[in-house]
N, CA and C of each residue as an Amber inpcrd file, in Angstrom:
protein
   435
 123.2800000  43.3850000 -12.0270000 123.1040000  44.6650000 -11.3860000
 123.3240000  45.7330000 -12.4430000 122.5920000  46.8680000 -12.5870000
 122.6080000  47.4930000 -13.0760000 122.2940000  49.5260000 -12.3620000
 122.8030000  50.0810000 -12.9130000 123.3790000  51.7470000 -12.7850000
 122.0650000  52.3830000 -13.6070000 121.0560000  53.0990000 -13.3770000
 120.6370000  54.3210000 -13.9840000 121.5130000  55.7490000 -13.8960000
 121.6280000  55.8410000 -15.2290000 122.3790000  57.3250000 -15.1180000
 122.1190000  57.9060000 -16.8010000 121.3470000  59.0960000 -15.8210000
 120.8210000  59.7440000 -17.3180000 119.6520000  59.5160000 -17.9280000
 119.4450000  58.4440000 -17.4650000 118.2320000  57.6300000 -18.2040000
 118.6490000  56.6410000 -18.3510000 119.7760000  56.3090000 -18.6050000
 120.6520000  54.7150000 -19.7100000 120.6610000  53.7700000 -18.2180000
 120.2700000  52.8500000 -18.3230000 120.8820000  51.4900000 -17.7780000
 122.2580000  51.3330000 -18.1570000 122.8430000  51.1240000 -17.3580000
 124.4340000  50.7810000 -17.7340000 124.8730000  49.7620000 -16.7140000
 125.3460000  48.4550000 -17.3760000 125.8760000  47.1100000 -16.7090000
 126.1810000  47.4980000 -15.9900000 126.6390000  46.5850000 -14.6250000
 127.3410000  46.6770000 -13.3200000 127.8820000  45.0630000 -13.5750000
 127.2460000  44.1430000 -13.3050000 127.6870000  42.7490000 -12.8000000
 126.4650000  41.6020000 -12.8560000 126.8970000  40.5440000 -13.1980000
 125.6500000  39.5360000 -12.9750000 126.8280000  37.9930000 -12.6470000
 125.7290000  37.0890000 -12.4670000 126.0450000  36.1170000 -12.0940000
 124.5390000  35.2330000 -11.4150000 124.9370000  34.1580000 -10.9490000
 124.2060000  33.4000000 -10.5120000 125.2010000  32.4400000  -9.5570000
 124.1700000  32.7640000  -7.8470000 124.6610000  31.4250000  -7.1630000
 124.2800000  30.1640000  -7.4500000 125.2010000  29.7130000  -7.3140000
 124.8090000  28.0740000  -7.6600000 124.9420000  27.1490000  -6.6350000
 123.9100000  26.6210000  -6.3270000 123.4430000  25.7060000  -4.7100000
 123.1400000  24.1900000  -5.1280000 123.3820000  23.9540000  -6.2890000
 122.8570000  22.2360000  -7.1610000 123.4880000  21.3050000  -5.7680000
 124.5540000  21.2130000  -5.0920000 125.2520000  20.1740000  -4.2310000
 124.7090000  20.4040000  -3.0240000 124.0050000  21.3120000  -2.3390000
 123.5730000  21.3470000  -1.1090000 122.7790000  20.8500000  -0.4830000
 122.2140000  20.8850000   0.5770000 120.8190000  20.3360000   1.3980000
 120.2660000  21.7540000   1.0600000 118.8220000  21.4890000   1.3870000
 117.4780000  23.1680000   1.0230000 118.2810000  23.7570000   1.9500000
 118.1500000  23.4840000   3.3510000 118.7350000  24.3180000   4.8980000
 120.4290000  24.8500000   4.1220000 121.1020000  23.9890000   3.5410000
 122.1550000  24.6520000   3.3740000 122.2030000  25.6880000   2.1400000
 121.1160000  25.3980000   1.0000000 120.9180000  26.3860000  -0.2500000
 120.4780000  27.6000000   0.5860000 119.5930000  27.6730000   0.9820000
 119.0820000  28.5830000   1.6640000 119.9490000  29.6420000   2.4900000
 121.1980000  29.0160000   3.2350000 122.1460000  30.0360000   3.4160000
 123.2340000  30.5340000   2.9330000 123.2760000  29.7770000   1.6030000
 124.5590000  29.9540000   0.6780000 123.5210000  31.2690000  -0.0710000
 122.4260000  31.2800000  -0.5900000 122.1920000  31.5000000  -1.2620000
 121.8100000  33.9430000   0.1350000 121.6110000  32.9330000   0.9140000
 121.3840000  34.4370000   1.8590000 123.1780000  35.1600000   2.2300000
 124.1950000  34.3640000   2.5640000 125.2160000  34.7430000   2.3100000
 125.3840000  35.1960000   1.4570000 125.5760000  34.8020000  -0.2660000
 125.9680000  35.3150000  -1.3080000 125.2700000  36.3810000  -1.7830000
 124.0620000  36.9020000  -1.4610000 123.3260000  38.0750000  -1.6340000
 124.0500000  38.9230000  -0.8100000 123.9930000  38.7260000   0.5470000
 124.6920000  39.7550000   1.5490000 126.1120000  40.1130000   0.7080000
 127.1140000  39.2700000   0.5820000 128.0310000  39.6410000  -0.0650000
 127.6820000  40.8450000  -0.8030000 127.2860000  40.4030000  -2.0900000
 126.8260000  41.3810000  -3.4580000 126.8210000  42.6560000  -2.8950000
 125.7680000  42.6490000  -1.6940000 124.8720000  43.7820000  -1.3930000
 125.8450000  44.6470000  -0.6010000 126.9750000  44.0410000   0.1290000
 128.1470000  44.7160000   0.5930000 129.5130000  45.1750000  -0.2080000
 129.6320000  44.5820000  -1.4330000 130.5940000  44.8550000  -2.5360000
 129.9900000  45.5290000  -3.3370000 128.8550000  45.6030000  -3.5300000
 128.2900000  46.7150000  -4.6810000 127.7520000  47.8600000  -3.9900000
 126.8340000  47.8000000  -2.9160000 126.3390000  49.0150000  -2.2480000
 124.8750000  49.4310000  -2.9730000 124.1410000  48.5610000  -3.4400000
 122.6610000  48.8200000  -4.4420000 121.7650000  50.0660000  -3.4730000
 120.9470000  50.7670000  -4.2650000 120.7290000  51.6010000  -3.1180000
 118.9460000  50.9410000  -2.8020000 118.7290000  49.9100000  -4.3130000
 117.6280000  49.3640000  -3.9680000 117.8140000  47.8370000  -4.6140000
 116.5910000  47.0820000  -3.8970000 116.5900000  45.4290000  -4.8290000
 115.7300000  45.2120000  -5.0440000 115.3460000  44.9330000  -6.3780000
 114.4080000  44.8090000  -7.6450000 113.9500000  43.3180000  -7.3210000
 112.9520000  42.2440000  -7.4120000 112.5160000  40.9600000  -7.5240000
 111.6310000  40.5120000  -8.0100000 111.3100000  39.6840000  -8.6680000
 110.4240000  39.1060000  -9.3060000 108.8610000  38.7090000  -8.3960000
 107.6370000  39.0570000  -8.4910000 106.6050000  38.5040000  -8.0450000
 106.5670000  36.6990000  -8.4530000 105.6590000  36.0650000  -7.4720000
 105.8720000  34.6150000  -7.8970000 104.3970000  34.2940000  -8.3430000
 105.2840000  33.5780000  -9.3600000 103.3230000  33.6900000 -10.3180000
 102.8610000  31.9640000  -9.7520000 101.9740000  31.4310000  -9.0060000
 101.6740000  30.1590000  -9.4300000 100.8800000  29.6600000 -10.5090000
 101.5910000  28.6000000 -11.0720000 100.3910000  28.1690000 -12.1980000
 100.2930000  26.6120000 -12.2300000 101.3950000  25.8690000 -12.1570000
 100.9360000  24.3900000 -11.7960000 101.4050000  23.9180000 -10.6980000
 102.9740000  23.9630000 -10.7400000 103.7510000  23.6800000  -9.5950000
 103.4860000  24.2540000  -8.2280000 102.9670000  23.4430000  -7.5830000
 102.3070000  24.4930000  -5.7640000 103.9240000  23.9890000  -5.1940000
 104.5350000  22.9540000  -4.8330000 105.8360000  22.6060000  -4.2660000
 107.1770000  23.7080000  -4.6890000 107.0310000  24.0090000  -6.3780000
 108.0130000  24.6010000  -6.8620000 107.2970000  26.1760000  -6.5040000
 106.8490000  26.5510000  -5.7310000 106.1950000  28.0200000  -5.5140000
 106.2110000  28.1770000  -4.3040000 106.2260000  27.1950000  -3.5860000
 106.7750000  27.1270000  -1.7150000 107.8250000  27.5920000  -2.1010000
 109.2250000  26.6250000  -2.7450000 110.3870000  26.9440000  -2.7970000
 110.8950000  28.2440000  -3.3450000 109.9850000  28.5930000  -4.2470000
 110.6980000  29.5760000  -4.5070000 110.3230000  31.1620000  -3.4750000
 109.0860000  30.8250000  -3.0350000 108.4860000  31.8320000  -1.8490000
 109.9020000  31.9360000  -0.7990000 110.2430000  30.6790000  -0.5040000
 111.2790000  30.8270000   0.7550000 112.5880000  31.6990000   0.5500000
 112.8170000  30.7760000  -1.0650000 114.3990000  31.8000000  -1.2220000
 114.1220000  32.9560000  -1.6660000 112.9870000  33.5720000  -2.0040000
 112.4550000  35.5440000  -2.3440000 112.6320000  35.6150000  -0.6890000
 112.1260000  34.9390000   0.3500000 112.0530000  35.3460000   1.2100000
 113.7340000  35.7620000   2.1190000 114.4040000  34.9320000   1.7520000
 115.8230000  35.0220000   2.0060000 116.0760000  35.9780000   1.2140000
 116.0550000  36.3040000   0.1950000 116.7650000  37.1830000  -0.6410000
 115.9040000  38.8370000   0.0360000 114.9790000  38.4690000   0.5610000
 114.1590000  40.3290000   1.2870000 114.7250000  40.5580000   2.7370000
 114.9690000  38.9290000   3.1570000 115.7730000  39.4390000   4.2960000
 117.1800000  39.8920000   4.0630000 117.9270000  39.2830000   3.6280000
 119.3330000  40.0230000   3.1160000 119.3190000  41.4470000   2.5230000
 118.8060000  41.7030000   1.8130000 118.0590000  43.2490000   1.4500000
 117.7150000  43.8870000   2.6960000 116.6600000  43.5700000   3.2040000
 116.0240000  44.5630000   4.8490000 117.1750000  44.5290000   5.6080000
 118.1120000  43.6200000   6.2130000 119.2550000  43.7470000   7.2550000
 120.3270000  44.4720000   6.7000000 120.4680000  44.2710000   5.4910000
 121.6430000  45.6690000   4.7490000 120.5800000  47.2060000   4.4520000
 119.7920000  47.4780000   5.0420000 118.8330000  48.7930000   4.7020000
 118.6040000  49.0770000   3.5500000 117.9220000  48.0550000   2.7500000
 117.9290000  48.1280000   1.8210000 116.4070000  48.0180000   1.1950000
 115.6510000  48.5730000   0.6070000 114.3790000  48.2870000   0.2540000
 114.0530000  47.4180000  -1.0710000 113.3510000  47.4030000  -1.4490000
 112.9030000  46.4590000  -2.4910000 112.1310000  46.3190000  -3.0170000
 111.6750000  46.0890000  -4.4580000 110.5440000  46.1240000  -5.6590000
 109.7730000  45.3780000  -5.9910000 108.9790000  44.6770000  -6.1910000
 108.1560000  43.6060000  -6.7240000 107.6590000  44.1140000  -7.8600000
 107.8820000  43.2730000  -9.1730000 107.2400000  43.2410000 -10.3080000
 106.9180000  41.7910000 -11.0380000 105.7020000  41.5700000 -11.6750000
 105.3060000  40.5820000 -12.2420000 105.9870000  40.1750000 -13.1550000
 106.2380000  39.0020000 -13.8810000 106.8520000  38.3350000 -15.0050000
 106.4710000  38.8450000 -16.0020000 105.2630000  39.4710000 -16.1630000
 105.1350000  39.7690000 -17.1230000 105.4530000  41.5310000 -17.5270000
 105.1690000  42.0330000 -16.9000000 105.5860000  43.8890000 -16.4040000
 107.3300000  43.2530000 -16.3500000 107.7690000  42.5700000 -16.2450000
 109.7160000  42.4310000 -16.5080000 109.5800000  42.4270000 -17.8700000
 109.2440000  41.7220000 -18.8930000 109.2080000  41.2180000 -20.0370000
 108.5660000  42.0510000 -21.0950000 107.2700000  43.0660000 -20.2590000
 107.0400000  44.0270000 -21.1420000 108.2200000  45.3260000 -21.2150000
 108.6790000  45.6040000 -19.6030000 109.3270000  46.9740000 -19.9960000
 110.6860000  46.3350000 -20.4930000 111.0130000  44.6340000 -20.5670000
 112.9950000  44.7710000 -21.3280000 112.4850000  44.2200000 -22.9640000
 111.3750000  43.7560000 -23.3620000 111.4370000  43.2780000 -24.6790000
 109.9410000  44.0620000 -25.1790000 109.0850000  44.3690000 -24.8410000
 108.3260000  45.2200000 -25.2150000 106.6280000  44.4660000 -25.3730000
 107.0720000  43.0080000 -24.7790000 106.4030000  42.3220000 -25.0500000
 106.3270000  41.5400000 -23.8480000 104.6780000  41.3620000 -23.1300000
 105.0100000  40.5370000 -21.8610000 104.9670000  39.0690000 -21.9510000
 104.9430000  38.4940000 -23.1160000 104.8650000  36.9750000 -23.1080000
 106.1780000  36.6330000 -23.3340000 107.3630000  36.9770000 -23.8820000
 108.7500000  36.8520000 -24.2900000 109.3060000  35.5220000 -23.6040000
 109.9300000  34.6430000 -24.5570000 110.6640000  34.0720000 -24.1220000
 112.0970000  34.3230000 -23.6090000 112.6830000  33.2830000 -22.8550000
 114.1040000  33.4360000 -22.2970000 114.9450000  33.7370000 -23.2560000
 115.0240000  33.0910000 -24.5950000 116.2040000  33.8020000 -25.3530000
 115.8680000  35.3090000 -25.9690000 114.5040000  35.4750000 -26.1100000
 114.0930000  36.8660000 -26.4370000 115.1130000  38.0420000 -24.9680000
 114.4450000  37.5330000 -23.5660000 115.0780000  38.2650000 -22.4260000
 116.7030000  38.8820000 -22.8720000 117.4700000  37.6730000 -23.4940000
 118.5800000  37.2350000 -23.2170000 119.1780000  38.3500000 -24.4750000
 118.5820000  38.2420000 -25.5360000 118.5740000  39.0040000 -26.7480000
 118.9930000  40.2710000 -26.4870000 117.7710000  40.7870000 -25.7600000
 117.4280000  42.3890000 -25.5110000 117.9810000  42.9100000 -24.0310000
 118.3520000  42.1420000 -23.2710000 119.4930000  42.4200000 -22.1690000
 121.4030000  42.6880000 -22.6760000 121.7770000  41.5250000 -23.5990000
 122.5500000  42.0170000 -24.3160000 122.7170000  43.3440000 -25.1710000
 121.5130000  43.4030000 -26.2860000 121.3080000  44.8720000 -26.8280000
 121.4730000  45.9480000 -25.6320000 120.3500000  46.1850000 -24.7520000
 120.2890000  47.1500000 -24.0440000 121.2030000  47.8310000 -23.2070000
 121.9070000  46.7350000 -22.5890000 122.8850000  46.8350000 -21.4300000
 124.6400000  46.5840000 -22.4780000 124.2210000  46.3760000 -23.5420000
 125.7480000  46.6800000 -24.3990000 126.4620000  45.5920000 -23.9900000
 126.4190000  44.5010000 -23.7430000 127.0410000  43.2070000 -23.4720000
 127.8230000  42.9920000 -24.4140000 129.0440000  42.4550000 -24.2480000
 129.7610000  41.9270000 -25.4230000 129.3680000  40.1620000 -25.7870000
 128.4940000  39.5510000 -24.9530000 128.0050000  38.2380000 -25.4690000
 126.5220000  38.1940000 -24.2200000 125.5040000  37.1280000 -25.0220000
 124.4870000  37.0020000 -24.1370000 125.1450000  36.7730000 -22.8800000
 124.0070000  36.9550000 -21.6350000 123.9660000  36.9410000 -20.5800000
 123.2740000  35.3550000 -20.2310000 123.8160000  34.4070000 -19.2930000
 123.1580000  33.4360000 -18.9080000 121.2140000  33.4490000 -18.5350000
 120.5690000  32.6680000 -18.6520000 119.4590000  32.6730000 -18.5720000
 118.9090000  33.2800000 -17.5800000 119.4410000  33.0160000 -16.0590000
 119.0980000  33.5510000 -14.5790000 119.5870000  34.8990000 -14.5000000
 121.0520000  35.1080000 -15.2210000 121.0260000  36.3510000 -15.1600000
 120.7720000  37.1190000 -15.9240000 120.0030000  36.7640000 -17.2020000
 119.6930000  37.6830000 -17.5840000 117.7410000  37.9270000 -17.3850000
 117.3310000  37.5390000 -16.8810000 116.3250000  37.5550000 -15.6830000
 116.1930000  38.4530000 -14.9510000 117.4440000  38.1690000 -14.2620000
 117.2970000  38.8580000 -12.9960000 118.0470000  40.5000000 -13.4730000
 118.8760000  40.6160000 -14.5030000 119.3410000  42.0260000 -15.2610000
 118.0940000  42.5960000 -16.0330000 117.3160000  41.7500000 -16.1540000
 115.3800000  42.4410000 -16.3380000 114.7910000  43.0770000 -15.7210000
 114.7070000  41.9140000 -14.5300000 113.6880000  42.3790000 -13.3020000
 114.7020000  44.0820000 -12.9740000 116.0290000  44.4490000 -12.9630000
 116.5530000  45.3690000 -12.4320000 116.0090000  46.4400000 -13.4370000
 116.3460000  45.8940000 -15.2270000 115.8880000  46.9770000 -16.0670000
 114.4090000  47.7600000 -15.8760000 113.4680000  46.6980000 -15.3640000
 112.5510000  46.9780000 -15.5760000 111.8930000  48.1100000 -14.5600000
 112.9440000  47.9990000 -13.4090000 112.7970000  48.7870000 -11.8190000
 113.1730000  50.0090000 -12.5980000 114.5630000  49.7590000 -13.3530000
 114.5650000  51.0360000 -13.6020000 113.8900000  52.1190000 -14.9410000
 113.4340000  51.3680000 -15.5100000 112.2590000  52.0430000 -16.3780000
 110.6070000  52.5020000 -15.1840000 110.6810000  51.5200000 -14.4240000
 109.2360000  51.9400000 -13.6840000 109.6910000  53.2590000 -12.5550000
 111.3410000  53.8070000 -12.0050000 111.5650000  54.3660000 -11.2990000
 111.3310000  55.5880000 -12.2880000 111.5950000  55.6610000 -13.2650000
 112.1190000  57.1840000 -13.9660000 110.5410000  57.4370000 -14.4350000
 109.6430000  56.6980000 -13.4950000 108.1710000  57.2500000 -14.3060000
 107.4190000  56.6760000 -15.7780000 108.1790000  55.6410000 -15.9530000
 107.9290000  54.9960000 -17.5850000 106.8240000  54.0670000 -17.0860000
 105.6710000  54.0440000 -17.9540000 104.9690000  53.1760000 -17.3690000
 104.9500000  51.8240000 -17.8810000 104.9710000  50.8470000 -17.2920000
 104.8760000  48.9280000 -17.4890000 103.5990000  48.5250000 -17.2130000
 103.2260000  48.1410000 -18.2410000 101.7800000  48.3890000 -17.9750000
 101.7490000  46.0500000 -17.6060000 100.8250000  46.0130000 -16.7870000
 100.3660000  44.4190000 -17.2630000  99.9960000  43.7470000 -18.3190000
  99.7870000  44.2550000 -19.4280000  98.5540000  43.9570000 -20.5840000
 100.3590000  43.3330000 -21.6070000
């Protein structure tokens, strides 16, 4: 999570739930609980998410459709609205470049957001997808290309 102020992105918090021991039915509500949490201890005034790109995996693109879908409902029942941006529009507005790999993400989330050590892979992802909301909110344009 991340703060616009001024212009600057400035850290808030990251993390990642972790659901590896569950049934889907039970990931699925650990994973809608632990958002609600967040969204009640931090107070976001918006939630940023990733578009889902398919390219081989059709099974791994159900799954991940369902838990975006959990994660918009936890957002909509706390009044909360929400962003969609492509993988690649994340990757152009945090590294400047939309093909970037994960340690590139991981690189330039540290730089940007002033981390005192990289950020885990998911979260620093998902501290993208937020950077990138907030470069596209202040009018900066992210282009697809």
């Amino acid at each position: 999570m991340i703060e616009q102020k001024r212009g600057v992105a400035q850290y808030i918090t990251s993390g990642c739930i972790r659901v590896g021991k569950f049934s889907w039915e039970e990931r699925l509500r650990h994973i809608f609980e632990g958002l609600s949490e967040v969204i009640i201890q931090y107070s976001p005034q918006v939630m940023a998410i990733e578009r889902i790109f398919v390219h081989k995996n059709v099974a791994s693109a159900l799954k991940l459709g369902q838990v975006r879908g959990v994660a918009m409902l936890a957002a909509s029942l706390k009044g909360l609205n929400f962003a969609e941006y492509t993988a690649r529009q994340v990757k152009k507005a945090a590294v400047g470049y939309g093909a970037a790999d994960k340690s590139q993400m991981q690189h330039m989330m540290q730089a940007l957001l002033k981390l005192s050590g990289k950020p885990q892979t998911d979260a620093a992802d998902a501290l993208a997808v937020a950077y990138c909301h907030g470069q596209t909110s202040r009018g900066l344009s992210v282009c697809e290309n």
